[in-house]
C-alpha positions in Angstrom: 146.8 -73.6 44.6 144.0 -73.6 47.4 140.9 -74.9 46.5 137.7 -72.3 47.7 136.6 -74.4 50.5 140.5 -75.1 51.8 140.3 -71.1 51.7 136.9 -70.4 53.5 137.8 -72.8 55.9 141.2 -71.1 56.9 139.0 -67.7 57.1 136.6 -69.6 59.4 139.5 -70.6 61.3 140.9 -67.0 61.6 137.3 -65.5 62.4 137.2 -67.8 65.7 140.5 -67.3 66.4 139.6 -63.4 66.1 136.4 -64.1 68.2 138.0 -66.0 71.0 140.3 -63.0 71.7 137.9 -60.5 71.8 136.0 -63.0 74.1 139.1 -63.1 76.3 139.3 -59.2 75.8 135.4 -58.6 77.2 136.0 -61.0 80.2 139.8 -59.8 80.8 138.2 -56.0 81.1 134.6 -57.5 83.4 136.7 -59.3 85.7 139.2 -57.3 86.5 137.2 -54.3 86.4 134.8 -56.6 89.3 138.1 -57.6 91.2 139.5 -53.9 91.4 135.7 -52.2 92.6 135.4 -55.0 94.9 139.0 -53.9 96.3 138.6 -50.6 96.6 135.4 -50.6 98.2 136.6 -53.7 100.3 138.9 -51.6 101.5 137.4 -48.8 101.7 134.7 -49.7 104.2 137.0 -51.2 106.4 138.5 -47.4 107.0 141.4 -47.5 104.1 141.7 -43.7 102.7 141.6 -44.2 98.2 145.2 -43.6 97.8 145.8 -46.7 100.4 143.6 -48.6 98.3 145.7 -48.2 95.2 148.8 -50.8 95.7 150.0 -53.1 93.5 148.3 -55.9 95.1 144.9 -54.3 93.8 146.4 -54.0 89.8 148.1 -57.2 90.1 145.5 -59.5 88.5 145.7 -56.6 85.6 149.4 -56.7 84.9 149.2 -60.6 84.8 146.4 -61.5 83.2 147.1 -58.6 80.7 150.7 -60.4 79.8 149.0 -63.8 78.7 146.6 -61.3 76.9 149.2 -59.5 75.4 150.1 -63.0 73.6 147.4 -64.4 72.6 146.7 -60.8 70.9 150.1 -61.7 69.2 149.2 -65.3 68.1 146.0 -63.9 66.8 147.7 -61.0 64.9 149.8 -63.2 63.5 152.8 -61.3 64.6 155.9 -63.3 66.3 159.3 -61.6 65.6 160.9 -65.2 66.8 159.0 -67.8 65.0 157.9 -65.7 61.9 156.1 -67.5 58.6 159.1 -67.6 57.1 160.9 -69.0 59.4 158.3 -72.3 59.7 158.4 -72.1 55.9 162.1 -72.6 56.2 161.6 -75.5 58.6 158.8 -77.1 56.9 161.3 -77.3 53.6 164.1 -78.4 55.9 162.1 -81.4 56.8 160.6 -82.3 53.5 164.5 -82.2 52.2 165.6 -84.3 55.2 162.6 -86.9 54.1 163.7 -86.5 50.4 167.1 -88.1 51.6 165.9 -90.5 53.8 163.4 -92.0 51.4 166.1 -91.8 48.4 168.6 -93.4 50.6 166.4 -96.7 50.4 166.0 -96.5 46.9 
């Protein structure tokens, strides 16, 4: 059983975990939304009509930046439909079996 202070400090953990993608979050949506004004108005001045303006090349930094986004929002949320808790549980007792035999094997 955990102990209080093994417990508040896996909340702590989570809580900066939590923070850190919200951080990413604020500056993913300030950058990006500085990088595609710029763009536009870049382009814009130099005689580009709006529907010009709006390529992929000015949403790229979006789409990309948004994928690695997209996981760390999955790390944090704890979801991972490939390497779910239960599967590391299952690993975890995979090894502690494996060391079982090894140490009994010297025994």
């Amino acid at each position: 059983m955990k102990t209080d202070r093994e417990k508040l400090n896996r909340a702590k953990k989570r809580l900066e975990e939590l923070k850190g993608f919200y951080w990413h979050l604020a500056v993913y949506l300030g950058v990006n939304s500085f990088i595609t004004i710029s763009t536009i108005i870049g382009r814009m001045s130099n005689g580009a009509s709006f529907l010009e303006v709006l390529d992929l090349g000015t949403f790229a930094v979006w789409f990309f930046w948004g994928i690695g986004l997209f996981f760390h929002g999955m790390k944090v949320f704890s979801y991972n439909p490939i390497f779910s808790k239960s599967w590391e549980e299952r690993q975890i007792q995979k090894y502690i079996e494996k060391d079982k035999q090894q140490a009994e094997k010297f025994r």
